[in-house]
N, C-alpha and C positions, 0 to 999 in steps of 0.2 A: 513533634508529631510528624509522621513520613505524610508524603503527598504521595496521591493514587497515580496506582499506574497499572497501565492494561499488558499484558505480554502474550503474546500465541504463538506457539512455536508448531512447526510442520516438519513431519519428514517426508521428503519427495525427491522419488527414483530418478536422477538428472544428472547432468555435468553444473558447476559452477557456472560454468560460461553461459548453459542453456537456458539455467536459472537468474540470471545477470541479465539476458536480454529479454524473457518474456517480463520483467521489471521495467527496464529500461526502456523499448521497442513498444511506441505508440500504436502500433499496428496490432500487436500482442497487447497488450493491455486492455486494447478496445475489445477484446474475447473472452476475459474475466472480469472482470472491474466495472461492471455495471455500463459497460458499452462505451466505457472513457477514455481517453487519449488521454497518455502522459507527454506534458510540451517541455521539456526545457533545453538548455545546454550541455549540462551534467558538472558545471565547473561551480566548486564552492562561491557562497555569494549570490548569485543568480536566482532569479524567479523559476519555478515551478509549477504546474499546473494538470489538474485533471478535467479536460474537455468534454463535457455528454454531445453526442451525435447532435443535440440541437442549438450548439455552440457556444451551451451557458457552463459557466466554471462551477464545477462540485466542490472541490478543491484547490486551495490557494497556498503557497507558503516561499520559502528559502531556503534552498539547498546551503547545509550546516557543511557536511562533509563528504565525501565524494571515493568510495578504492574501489575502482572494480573488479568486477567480479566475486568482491566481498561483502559490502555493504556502504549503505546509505543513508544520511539523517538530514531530515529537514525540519524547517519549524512549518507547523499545519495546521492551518484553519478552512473547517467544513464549511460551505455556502449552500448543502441540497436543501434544506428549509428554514424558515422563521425560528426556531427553537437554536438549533445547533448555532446559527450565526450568531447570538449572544455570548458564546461562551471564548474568551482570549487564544490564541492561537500558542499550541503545545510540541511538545520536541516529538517526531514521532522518527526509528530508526528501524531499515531493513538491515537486516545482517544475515549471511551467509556462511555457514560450516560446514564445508566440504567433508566429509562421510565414505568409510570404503563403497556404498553402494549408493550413494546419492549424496543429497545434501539434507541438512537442519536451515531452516526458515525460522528467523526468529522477528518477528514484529511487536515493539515496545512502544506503546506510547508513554510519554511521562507528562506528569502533571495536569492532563485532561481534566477541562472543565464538567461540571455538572451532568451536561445535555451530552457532550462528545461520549464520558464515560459511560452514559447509558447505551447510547447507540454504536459506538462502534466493537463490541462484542458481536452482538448481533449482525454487524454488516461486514465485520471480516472475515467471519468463518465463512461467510459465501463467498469472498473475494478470494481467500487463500484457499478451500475446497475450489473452486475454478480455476485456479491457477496449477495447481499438483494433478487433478484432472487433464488439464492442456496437456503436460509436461509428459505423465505419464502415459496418456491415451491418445493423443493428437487431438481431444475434442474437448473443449472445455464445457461445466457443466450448465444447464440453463437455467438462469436464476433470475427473480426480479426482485426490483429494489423492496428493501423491507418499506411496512407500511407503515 
């Protein structure tokens, strides 16, 4: 039996590079991402983290592997509520494909538990429409967290 898994892929008008740091760059993250700061080091091994404006962690996990300006996989476990924190923490991977007039976003979660699988379709189509948004407009889009 295959294990579930979520993939969304985006095309968005950018260089690699631009696309690599609105990922990477805390300051950019906090502009799509439901107002979160990404904290890490960026070096395989290391802790991970999505920080809300009110200093509580959304997201926890361990950076798997690390190529910039390519892609990134870590293991990742959801903390925004009571349901999601049940479920074991899942390999999730950004990857990037450089494109003659932008780039492919490709975001794979694998083996998502139960609660993750439900909810994060839903909360990445905002997160990655807010990000291609940024990218291509200067203004990312206004979203609140799903209910």
């Amino acid at each position: 039996m295959s294990k579930p898994k979520h993939v969304h892929e985006v095309l968005i008008r950018t260089t690699a590079e631009k696309l690599w740091r609105a990922l990477t760059d805390p300051d950019e993250t906090a502009k799509y991402f439901y107002g979160s700061r990404v904290e890490t080091t960026w070096r395989p091994g290391d802790r991970i983290e999505y920080r809300m404006p009110d200093g509580s962690i959304a997201i926890e996990g361990t950076l798997i592997e690390v190529v910039p300006n390519r892609m990134f996989s870590q293991m990742w476990r959801a903390l925004w509520d009571e349901n999601i924190r049940k479920d074991p923490p899942h390999k999730v991977t950004w990857e990037i494909t450089p494109m003659k007039d932008g780039c492919k976003l490709t975001v794979t979660h694998e083996d998502p538990g139960p609660e993750a699988l439900k909810q994060i379709g839903g909360g990445l189509v905002h997160i990655v429409g807010g990000l291609k948004a940024l990218l291509e407009t200067g203004e990312p889009l206004r979203i609140e967290a799903p209910a």
